[in-house]
C-alpha positions as CSV (number, residue, x, y, z in Angstrom):
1,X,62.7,74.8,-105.9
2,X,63.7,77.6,-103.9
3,X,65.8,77.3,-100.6
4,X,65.7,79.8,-97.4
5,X,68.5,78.8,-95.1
6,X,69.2,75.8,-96.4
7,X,65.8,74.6,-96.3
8,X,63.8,73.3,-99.4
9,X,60.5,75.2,-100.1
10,X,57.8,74.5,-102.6
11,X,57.2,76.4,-105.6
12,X,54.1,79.0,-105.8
13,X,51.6,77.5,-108.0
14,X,49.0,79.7,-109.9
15,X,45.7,78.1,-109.0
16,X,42.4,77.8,-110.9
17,X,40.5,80.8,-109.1
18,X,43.6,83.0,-110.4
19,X,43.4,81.6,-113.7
20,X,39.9,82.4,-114.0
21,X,40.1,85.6,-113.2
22,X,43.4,86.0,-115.7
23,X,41.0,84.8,-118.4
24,X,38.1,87.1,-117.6
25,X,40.1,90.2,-116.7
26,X,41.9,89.2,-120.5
27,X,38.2,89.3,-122.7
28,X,37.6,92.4,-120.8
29,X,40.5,94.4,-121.9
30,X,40.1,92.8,-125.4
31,X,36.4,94.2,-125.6
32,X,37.4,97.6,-124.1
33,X,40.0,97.6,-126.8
34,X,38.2,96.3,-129.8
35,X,34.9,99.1,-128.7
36,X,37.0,102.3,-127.9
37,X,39.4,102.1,-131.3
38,X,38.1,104.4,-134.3
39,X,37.0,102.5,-137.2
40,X,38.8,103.9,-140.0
41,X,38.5,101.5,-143.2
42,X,40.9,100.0,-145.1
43,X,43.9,100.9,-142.6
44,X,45.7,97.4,-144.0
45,X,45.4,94.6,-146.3
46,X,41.6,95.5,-146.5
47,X,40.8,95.6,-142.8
48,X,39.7,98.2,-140.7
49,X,41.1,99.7,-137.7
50,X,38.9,98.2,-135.0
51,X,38.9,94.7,-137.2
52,X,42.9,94.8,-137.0
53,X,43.1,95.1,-133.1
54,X,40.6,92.4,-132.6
55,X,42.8,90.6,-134.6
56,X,45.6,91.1,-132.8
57,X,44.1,90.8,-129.5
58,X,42.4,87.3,-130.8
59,X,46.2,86.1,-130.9
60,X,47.5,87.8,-128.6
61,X,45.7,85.5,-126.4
62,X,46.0,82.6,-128.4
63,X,50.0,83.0,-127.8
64,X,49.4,83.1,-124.5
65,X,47.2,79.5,-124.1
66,X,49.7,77.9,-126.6
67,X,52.8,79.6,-124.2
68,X,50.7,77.9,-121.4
69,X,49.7,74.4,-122.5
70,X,51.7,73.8,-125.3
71,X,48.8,73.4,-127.8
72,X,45.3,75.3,-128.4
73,X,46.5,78.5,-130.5
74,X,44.3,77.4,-132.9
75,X,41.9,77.2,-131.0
76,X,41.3,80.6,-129.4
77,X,43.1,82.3,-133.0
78,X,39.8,80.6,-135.2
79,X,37.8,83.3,-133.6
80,X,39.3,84.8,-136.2
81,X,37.2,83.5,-138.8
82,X,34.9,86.0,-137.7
83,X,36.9,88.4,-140.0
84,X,39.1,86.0,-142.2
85,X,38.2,84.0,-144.8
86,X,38.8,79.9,-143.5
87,X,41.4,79.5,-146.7
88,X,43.3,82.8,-145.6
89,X,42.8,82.6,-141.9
90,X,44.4,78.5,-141.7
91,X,47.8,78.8,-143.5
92,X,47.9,82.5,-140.8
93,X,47.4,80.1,-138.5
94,X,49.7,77.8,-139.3
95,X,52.4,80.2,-139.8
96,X,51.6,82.0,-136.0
97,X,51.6,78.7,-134.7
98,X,55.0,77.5,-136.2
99,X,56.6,80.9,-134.4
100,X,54.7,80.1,-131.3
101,X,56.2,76.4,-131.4
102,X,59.7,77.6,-132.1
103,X,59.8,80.3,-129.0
104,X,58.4,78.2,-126.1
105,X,59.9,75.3,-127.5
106,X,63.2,77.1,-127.5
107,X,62.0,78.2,-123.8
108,X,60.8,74.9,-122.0
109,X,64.1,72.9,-123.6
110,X,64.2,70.7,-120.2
111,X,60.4,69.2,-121.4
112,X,62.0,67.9,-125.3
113,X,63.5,64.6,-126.1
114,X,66.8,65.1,-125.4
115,X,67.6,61.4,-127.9
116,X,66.7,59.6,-130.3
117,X,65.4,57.0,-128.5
118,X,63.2,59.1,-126.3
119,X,62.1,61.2,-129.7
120,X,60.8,57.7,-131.4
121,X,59.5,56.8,-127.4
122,X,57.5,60.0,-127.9
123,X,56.2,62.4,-130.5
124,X,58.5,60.6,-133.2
125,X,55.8,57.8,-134.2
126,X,52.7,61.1,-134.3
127,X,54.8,63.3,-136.2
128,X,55.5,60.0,-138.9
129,X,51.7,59.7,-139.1
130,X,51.1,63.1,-139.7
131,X,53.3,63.7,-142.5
132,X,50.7,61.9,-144.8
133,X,47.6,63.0,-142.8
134,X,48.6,66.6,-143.8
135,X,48.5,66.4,-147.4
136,X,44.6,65.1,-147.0
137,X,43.7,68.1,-144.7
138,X,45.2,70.8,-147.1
139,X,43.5,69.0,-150.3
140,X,40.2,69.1,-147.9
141,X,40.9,72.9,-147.2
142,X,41.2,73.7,-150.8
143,X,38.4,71.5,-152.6
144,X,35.9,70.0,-149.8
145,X,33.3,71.7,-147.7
146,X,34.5,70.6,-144.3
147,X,30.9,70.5,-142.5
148,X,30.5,67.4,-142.0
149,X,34.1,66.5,-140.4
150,X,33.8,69.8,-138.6
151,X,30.8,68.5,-136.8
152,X,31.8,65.2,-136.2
153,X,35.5,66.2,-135.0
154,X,33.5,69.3,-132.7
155,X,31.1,67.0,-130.9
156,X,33.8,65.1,-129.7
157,X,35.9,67.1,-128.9
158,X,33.1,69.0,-126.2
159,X,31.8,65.4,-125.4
160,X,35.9,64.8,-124.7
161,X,36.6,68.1,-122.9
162,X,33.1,67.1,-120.5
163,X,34.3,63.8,-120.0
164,X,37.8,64.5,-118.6
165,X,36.3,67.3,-117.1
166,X,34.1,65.6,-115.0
167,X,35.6,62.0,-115.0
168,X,36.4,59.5,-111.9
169,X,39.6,60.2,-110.6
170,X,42.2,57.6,-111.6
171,X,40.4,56.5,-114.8
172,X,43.4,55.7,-117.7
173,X,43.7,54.5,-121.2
174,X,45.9,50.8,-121.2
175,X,46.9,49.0,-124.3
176,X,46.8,51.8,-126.5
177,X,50.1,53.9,-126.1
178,X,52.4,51.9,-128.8
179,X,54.1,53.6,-131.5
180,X,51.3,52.1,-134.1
181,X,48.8,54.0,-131.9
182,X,50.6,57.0,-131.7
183,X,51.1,57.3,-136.3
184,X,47.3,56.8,-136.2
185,X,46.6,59.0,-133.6
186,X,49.1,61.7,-135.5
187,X,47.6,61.1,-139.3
188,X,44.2,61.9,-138.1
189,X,45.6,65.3,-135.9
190,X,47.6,65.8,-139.7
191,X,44.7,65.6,-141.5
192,X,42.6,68.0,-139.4
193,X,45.6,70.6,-138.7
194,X,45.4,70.7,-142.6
195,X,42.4,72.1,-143.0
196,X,41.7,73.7,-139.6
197,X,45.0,74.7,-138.2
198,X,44.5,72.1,-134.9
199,X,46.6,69.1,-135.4
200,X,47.4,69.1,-132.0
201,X,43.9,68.4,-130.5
202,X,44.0,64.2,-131.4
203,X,47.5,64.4,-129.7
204,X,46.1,66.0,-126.5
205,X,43.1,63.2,-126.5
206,X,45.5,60.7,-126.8
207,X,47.8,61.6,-124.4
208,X,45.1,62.9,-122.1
209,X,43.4,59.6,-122.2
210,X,46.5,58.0,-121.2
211,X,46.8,60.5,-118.3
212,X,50.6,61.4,-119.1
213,X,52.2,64.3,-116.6
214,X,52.3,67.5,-118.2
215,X,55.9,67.8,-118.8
216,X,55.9,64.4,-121.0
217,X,52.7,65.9,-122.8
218,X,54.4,68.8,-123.7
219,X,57.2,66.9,-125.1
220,X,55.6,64.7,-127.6
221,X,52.3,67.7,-128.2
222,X,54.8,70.3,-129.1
223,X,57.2,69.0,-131.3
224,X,54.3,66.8,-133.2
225,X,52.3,70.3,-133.6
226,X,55.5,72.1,-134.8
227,X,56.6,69.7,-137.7
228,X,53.2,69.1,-138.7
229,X,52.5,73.2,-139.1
230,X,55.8,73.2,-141.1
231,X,54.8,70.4,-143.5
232,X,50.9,71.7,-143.9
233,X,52.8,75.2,-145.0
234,X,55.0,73.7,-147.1
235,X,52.4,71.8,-149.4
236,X,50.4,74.7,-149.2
237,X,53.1,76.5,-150.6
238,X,54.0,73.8,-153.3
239,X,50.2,73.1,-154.5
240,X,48.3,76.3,-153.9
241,X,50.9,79.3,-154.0
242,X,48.1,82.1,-154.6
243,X,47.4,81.7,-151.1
244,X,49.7,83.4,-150.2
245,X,48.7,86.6,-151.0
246,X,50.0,90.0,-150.5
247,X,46.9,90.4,-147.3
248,X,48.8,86.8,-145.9
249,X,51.8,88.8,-145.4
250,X,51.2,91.3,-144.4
251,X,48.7,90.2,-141.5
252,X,51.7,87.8,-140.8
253,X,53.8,91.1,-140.4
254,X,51.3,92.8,-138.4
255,X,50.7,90.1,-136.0
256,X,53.5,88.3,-135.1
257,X,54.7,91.4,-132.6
258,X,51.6,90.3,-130.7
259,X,52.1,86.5,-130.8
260,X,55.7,86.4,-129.4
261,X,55.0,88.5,-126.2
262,X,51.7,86.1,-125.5
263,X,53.9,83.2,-125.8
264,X,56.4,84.0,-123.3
265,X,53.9,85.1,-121.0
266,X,52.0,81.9,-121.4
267,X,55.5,80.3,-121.0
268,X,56.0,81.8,-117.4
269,X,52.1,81.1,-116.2
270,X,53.2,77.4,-116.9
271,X,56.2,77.1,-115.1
272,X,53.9,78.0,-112.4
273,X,50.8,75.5,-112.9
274,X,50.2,72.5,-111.3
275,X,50.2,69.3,-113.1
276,X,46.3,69.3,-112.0
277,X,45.8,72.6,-113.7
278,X,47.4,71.9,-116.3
279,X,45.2,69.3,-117.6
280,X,42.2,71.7,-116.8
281,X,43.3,74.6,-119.2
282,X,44.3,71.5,-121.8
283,X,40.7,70.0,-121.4
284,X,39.2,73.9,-121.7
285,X,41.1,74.2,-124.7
286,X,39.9,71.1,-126.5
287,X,36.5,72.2,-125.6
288,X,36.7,75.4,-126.7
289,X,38.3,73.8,-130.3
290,X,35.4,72.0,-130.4
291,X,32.7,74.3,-129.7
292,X,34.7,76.4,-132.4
293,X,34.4,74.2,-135.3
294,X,30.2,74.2,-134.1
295,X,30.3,77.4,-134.7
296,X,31.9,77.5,-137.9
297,X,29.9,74.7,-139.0
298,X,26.7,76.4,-138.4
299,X,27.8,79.7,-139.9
300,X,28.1,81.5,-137.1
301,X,31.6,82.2,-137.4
């Protein structure tokens, strides 16, 4: 809150024309980018010139809506898939998404449980239930066409995004926030993260549904999506160490230089969102997981 003579005045907030327009003016430069770059092959790890900048611009921008809302880098990096094999492209993701977690959450301290007793009040009981939930969704990701739990988990999640899109004001999950909910809630994001890279998106319904002010969303989304990346990469490590490959690292080189700078940048647009807002990008995100995993699901990814 800034003062001018001793007199209290409101933070600027961004508002939803301006992040509009952000979003738009963003895809433009990325296709300007992507179309103007020569195409010379095999520049690294297989991939062409103009493939590795749209890449890079892919999570460029997923840094930024993770920096933003805490959650959904997933979501916008799985256009990704476009170029990267799903096995390849989710432990990327994972990895990405781990930095991302580990800058902003190192940037929005104020928003973390600052106890134990406000951890296990929080994301403590989502990040228990997803310890287990993540060894199912890397064993999916490894031996079991996902289609089916793609389309299922999509569909909901665009019905979900619609809903709280266009839902009464003042409507609000009750009787469904104890720490019981909460390990169910975080097995079935575990599972999913495993073998899509999105274990936050179950969180976000969750604590959507219970219509929780963004800076208590952030604290139990973040640090549930952070562990939960960490654990999916560690049995991934353990049980299926050819996946990471000599292409894994060094698209992990390559593209973390992009991820940090979206983050930060997605940091300082949320310090200036409403709480209002907020829940709009989080609600465009889910969608946009969902409509994702449609896409995948029907090969057009």
């Amino acid at each position: 809150m800034a003062t001018v003579a001793g007199v209290a005045k409101p933070e600027k907030k961004t508002s939803w024309k301006t992040l509009w327009i952000l979003v738009i003016a963003a895809v433009a430069i990325v296709g300007a980018l992507v179309y103007v770059m020569p195409n010379d092959p095999n520049v690294a790890a297989g991939f062409s010139t103009r493939e590795l900048v749209a890449i890079e611009a892919i999570l460029f921008l997923s840094g930024i809506m993770s920096g933003l809302s805490g959650f959904g880098f997933s979501a916008v990096g799985a256009a990704c898939l476009l170029l990267i094999q799903p096995v390849l492209e989710a432990p990327l993701l994972q990895s990405l998404s781990t930095c991302n977690q580990l800058l902003s959450v190192g940037q929005l301290r104020e928003d973390m449980p600052k106890s134990w007793k406000s951890f296990w009040a929080g994301p403590g009981p989502c990040i228990l239930g997803g310890l287990p939930g993540a060894f199912i969704g890397i064993w999916l990701l490894h031996n079991l066409p996902p289609r089916q739990l793609q389309m299922a988990f999509g569909t909901l999640l665009v019905l979900y995004a619609l809903y709280s899109i266009f839902k009464p004001t003042g409507t609000k999950l009750s009787g469904f926030d104890g720490p019981a909910t909460g390990a169910g809630v975080g097995f079935l994001g575990g599972a999913i993260g495993g073998f899509t890279a999105f274990p936050g998106a179950a969180v976000v319904v969750w604590t959507g549904l219970r219509d929780l002010p963004k800076a208590q969303n952030r604290g139990i989304v973040q640090p549930y999506i952070l562990v939960t990346q960490v654990v999916a990469l560690t049995i991934n490590a353990i049980e299926y160490p050819g996946t990471f490959s000599h292409r894994f690292w060094i698209l992990l080189a390559v593209t973390i230089p992009v991820v940090l700078p979206g983050t930060l940048g997605g940091v300082m647009l949320y310090r200036r969102i409403s709480d209002v807002n907020f829940k709009r990008v989080s609600f465009m995100l889910l969608g946009l997981s969902g409509v994702t995993l449609l896409l995948r699901v029907f090969k057009f990814l």
